[in-house]
Every structure is written in C-alpha cells, then in structure tokens.
C-alpha positions in Angstrom: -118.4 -58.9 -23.7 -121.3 -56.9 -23.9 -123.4 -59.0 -21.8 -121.0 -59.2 -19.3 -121.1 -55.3 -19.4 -124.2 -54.7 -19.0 -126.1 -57.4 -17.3 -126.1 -56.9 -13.6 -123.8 -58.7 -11.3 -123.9 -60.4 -8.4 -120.1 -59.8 -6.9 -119.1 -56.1 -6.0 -116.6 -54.2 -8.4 -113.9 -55.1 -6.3 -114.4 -59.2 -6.4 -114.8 -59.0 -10.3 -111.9 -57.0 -11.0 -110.0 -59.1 -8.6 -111.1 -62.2 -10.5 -110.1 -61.0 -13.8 -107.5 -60.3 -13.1 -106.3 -63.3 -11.3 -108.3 -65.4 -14.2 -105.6 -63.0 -16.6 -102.6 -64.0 -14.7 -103.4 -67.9 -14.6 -104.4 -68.4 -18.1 -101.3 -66.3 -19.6 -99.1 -68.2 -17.3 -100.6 -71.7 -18.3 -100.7 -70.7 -21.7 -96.8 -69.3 -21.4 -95.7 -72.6 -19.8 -97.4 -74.9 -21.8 -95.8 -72.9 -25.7 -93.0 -70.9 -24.2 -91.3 -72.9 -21.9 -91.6 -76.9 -22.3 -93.1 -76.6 -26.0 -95.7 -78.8 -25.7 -97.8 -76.7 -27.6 -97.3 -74.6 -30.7 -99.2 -71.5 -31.6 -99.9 -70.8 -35.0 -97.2 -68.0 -36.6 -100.0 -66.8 -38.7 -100.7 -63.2 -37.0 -104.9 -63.2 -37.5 -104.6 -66.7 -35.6 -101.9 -65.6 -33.5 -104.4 -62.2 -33.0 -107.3 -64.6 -32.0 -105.2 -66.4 -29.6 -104.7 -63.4 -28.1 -108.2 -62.3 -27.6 -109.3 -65.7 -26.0 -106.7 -65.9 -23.8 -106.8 -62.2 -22.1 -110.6 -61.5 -23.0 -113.0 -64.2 -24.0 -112.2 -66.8 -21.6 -111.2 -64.4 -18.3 -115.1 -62.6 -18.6 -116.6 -66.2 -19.8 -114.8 -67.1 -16.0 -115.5 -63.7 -14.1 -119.0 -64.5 -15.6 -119.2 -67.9 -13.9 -118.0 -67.0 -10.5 -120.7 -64.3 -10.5 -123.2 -66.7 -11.7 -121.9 -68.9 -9.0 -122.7 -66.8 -6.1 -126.5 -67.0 -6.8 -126.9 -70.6 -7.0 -127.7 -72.5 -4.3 -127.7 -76.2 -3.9 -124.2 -77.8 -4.5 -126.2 -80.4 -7.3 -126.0 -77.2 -9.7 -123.2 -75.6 -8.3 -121.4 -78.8 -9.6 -123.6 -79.4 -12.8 -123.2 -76.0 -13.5 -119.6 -75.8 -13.1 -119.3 -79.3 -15.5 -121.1 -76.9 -18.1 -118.2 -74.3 -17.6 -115.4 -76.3 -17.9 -116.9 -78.0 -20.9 -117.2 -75.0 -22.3 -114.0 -73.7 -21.8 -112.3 -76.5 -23.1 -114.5 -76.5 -26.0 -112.8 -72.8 -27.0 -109.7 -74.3 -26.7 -110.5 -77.2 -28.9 -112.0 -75.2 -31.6 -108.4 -73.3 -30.9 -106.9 -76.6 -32.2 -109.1 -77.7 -35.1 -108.8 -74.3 -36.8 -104.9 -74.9 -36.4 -104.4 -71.8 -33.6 -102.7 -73.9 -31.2 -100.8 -77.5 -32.6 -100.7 -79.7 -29.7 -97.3 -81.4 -29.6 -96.8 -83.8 -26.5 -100.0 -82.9 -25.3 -103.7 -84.4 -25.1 -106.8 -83.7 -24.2 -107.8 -84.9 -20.8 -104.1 -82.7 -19.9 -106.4 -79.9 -20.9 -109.4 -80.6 -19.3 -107.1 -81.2 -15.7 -106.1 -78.3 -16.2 -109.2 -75.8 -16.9 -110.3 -77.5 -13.3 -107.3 -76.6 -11.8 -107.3 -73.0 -12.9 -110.9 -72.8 -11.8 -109.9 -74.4 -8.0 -107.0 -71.9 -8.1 -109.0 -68.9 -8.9 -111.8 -69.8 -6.3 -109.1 -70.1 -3.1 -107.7 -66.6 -4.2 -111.5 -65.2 -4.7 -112.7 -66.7 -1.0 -109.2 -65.4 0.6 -109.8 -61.8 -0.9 -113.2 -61.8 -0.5 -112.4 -62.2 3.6 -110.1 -59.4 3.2 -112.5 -57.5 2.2 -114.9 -58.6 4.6 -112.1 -57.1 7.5 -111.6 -54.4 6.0 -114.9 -53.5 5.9 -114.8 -52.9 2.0 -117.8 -55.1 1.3 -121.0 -56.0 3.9 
C-alpha cells in the first residue's frame, strides 16, 4: 500500500480513484455472488480469516489492480501489454489461491479455471468503464 502511495503515477487522481472504486464494486459483488447468493464458495467463520478476507478483497487486490492500469498506461507495445497483463492475472489468482490453501475461502462447486475466467473478466469490465470515463473526462475538459 505504501508503494502505491508514494510512487508516482501515471493516471490523474480522478482515473485512479475512479478505478478503485470500480475495482471495489466488482470484486465485492463477485465475491458476494459467488458466497452469498449461489454458495459456491464458503468463507471461513473464523474472524482473523474472515478479517483477512476482508482486507484482500477491498484493499490488497483493488490497489494491486489500480496499480496495474497505471502501469498499463506506460507500456507500449501490445506483446507486453499482454505478457504483462498474464503476470497480473496470475497474480491475482495466486492471492486467491493462497485464500484457499490457508482455509479462508472453501471452494464448494467451484474450480479453478472458474476463477481464473473470472479475474479476466473483472479486468475487461474494469478497462471498458476506465476508457468510457476517461472520454468523459476528456469532454469535459477535466484531463488534457
């Protein structure tokens, strides 16, 4: 978190703020679905683990993302833009398997690749929102 604080980004205030919070609202709504609603996930009752689920989903993985789209914007040539964005999702879905080894989410009717589908999907989500509000503010006049 600190890093993310302090190192210098590329996007303006507006953008990163924008994409944390749409990063927020996806995540909690894909984790929601998945353990609220159809059950195919459990999270552990235990309230440390149910403390650290917590933190991932609204802290650790929405600035790991805002980090990534700001990283994004510097890279040029769509061979990284694609390796790179490989790394991410590997990454991300690497948090949430540690999530499940260390018995903070129990995966019920669920497997991995489900996962994996769906860290892309958040990312393509969260990249048509960014490029819509980024012309907005383009219009508007709030960024050059």
């Amino acid at each position: 978190m600190m890093i993310f604080v302090l190192k210098k980004k590329k996007l303006h205030i507006y953008e990163n703020v924008f994409l944390y919070f749409v990063i927020v609202f996806l995540i909690t709504t894909y984790y929601a679905i998945l353990y609220v609603n159809i059950e195919v996930w459990e999270v552990s009752s235990k309230n440390s683990y149910f403390f650290i689920f917590r933190v991932v989903q609204l802290i650790t993985l929405p600035l790991f993302l805002t980090w990534y789209f700001n990283i994004l914007g510097q890279v040029r040539t769509l061979y990284i833009k694609g390796a790179f964005s490989l790394f991410v999702v590997a990454i991300a879905y690497v948090l949430e398997y540690i999530l499940v080894q260390f018995k903070v989410i129990i995966y019920k009717d669920w497997s991995w690749w489900q996962s994996l589908v769906f860290i892309v999907l958040i990312l393509l989500l969260t990249n048509l929102f960014y490029k819509v509000f980024r012309n907005i503010l383009r219009k508007e006049g709030g960024i050059t």
